[in-house]
C-alpha positions in Angstrom: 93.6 122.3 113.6 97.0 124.4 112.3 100.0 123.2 113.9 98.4 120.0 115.8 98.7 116.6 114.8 96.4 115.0 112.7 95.6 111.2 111.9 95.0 111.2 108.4 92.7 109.0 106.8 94.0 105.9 104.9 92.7 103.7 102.2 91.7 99.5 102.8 93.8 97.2 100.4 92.3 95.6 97.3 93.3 93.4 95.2 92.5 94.0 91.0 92.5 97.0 89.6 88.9 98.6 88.0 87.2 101.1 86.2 84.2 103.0 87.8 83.0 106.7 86.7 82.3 106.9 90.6 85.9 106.9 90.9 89.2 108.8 90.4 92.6 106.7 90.7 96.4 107.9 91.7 99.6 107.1 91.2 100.6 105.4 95.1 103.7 107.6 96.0 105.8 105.0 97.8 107.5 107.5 101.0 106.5 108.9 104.1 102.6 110.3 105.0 103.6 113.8 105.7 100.8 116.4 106.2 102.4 120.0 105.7 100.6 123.0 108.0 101.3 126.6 107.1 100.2 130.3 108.3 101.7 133.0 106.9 105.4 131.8 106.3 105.5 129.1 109.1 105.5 126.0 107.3 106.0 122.3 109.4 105.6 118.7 108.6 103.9 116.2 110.3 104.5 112.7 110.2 101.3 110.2 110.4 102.2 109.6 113.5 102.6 113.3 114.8 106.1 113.6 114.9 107.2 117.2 114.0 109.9 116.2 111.1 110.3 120.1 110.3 114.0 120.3 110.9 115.0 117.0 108.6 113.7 118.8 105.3 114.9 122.5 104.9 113.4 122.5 101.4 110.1 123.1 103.0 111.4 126.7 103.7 110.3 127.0 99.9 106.7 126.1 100.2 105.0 128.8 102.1 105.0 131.0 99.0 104.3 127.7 96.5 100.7 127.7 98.9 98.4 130.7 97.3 96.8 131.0 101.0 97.7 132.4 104.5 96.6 129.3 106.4 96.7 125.5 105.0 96.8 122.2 106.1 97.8 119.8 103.1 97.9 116.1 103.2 101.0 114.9 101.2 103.6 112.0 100.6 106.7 112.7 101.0 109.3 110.7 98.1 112.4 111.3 96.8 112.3 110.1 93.1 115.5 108.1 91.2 115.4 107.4 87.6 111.5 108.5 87.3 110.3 106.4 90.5 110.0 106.9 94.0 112.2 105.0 96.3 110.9 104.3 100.2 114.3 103.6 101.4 116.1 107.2 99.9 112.9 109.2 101.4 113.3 107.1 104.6 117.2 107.7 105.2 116.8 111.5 104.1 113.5 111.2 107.3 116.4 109.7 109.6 118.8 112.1 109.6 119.6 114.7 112.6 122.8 116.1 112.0 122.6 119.3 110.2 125.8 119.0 108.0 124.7 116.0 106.8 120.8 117.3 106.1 122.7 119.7 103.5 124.6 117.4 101.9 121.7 114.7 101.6 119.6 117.6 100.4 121.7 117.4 97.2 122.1 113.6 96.8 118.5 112.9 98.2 116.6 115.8 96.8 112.7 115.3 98.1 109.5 116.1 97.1 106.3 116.5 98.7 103.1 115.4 96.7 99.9 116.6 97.5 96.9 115.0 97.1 93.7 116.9 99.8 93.4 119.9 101.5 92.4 119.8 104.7 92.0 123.2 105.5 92.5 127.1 104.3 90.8 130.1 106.7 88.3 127.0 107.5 88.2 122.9 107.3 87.2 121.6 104.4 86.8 117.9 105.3 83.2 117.7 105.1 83.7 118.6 100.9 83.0 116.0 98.4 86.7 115.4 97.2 86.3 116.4 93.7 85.7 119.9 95.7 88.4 119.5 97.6 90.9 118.6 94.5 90.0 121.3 92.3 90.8 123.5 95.9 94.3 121.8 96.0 95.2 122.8 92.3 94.3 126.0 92.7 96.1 126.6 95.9 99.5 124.8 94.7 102.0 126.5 92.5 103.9 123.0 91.1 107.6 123.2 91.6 109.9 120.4 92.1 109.6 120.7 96.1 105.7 120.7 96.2 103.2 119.0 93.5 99.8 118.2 93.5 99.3 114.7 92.6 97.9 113.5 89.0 94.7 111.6 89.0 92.6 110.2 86.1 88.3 110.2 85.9 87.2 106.4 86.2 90.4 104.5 84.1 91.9 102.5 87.2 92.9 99.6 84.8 94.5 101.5 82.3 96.3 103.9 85.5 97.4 100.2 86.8 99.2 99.6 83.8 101.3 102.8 83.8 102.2 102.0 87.1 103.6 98.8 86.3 104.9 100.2 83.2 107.0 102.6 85.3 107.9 100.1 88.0 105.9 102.4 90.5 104.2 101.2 94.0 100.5 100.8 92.7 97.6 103.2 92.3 94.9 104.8 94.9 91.1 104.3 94.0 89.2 107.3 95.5 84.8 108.1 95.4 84.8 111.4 94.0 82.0 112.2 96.8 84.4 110.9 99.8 84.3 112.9 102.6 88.0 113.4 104.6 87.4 111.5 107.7 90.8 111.7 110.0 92.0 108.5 111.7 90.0 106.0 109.8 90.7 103.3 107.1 88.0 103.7 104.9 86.5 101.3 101.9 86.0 105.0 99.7 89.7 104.6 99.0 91.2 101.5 98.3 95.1 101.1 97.6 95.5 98.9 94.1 99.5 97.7 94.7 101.6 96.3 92.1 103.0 92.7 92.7 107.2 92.5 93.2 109.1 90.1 92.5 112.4 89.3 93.8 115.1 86.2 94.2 115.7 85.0 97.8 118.5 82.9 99.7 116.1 79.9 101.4 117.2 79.9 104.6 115.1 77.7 106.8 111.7 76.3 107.0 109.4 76.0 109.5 106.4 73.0 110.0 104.1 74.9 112.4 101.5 76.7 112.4 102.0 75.4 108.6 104.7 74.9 106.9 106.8 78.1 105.3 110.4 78.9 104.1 112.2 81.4 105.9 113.9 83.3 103.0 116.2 86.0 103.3 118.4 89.1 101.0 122.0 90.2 101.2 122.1 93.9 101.9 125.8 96.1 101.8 126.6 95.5 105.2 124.1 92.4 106.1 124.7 88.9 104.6 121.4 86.3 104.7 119.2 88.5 106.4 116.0 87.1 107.0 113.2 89.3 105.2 109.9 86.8 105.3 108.3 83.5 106.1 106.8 82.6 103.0 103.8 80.1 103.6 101.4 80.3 100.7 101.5 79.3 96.8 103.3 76.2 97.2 102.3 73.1 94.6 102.2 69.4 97.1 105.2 67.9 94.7 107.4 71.7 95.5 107.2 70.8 99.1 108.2 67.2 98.9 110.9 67.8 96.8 111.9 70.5 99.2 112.1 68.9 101.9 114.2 65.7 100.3 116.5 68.0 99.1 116.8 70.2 102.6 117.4 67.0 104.5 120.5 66.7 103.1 121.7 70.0 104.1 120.5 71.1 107.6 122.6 73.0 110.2 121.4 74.5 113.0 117.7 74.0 114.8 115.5 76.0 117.3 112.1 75.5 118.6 110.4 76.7 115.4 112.7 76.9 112.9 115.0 74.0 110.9 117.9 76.2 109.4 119.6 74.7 106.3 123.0 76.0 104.8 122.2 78.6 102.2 122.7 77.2 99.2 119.1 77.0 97.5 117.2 80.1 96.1 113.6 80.7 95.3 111.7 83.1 93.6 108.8 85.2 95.9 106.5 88.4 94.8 105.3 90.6 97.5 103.1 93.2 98.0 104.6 95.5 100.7 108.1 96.0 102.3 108.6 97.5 106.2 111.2 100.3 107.6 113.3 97.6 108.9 113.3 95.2 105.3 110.7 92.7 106.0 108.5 92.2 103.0 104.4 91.2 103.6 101.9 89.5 101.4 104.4 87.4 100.2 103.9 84.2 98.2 106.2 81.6 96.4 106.6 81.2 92.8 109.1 78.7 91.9 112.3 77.3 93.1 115.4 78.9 90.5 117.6 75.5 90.1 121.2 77.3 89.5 121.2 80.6 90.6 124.1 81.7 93.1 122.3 82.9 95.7 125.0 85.7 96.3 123.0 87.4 93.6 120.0 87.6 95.5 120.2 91.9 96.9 117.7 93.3 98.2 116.9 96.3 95.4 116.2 99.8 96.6 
């Protein structure tokens, strides 16, 4: 198991928040999977994937002796926090770097941290433990420092974990059975990933008629104006979409096969559930047209 890949086991999505003595609940660290293997003072990192990404985070030279055991394999995210949250896209450009002068200097602006939250393994697996086990294992093998932290947790409270979450503008929460078994390369229904709804303001675009009709809706980045980000198709009211489309008539530019674009003049307000590597947000639903807003104030927010 040391040193060789392993698909780690991922939660199914659900919806509301809950409470359930059956169950602990996390805070959902918004980075990368990283599962962290060590003997002795080796120490590498493991993407979900597989990919060795060892050389991108020198601050893992300080976690063999924060690991009170020869041999470990721990299951981690890996985040890099601003202003008390974590931020996918700081933890994803600090993942993307190759060029060792620039590692160091990101290594002060983008300090990361790797969270722990199962132990796979010390001198023997551990999978087959209830996870209770298995946590109690984890806090005693971690010594917290800012580079490696076991996660928090709370005993049954999911609604009032949801709340901090939102509170705290973080990603969600993670509903675990304290007698789930660690089963690699599934998605299993004994943890379920609770996410917090975002909302954001968007440029309109385009819209499409078929399959059904959606907007195509899109962000200005730094170096990217009108990039589209989604294809929103659900939580429209009848009269939005007629009044829509009147309006868009009047101000279409270019068509393709799918798509009728319209200058970018209008500007809607969409939550979302989840955002990709390449800025494309998912679960995505309309909320309301914002009459007035200058849609060179819709950013996409890191």
């Amino acid at each position: 198991m040391l040193f060789t890949p392993i698909n780690p086991m991922l939660p199914n999505m659900h919806m509301e928040a809950f409470d359930d003595p059956n169950y602990i609940f996390e805070p959902k660290w918004d980075g990368w999977r990283i599962l962290l293997h060590k003997q002795g003072d080796r120490v590498e990192g493991f993407t979900r994937n597989g990919r060795i990404v060892t050389d991108r985070f020198p601050e893992l030279r300080e976690v063999a002796s924060a690991i009170r055991a020869y041999s470990a394999v721990l299951d981690c995210e890996g985040i890099c926090l601003r202003d008390g949250r974590s931020v996918f896209d700081d933890f994803q450009y600090r993942g993307r770097i190759q060029d060792p002068r620039r590692i160091h200097r990101a290594m002060q602006t983008h300090p990361v941290t790797f969270v722990a939250f199962d132990v796979l393994y010390t001198d023997r697996s551990h999978m087959n433990e209830p996870l209770l086990y298995r946590k109690q294992r984890l806090f005693d093998l971690v010594q917290s420092s800012h580079i490696l932290t076991p996660t928090m947790f709370v005993d049954g409270a999911g609604i009032k974990m949801k709340r901090l979450t939102e509170q705290r503008n973080w990603e969600g929460i993670v509903a675990k059975r304290k007698d789930s078994l660690y089963i690699p390369d599934t998605r299993t229904t004994n943890w379920l990933k609770i996410k917090n709804w975002k909302e954001i303001d968007a440029v309109i675009l385009g819209y499409r008629r078929e399959p059904q009709f959606g907007l195509v809706v899109g962000l200005h980045f730094p170096t990217v104006r009108n990039k589209p980000v989604a294809v929103v198709e659900y939580g429209f009211k009848a009269e939005e979409k007629t009044a829509f489309l009147e309006v868009a008539k009047e101000i279409h530019t270019a068509k393709d096969r799918d798509v009728q674009w319209i200058a970018p003049v209008l500007c809607c307000k969409i939550q979302y559930l989840e955002r990709t590597e390449r800025h494309h947000l998912r679960t995505v639903a309309f909320r309301g047209f914002v009459p007035g807003k200058d849609p060179a104030e819709c950013r996409w927010i890191s």
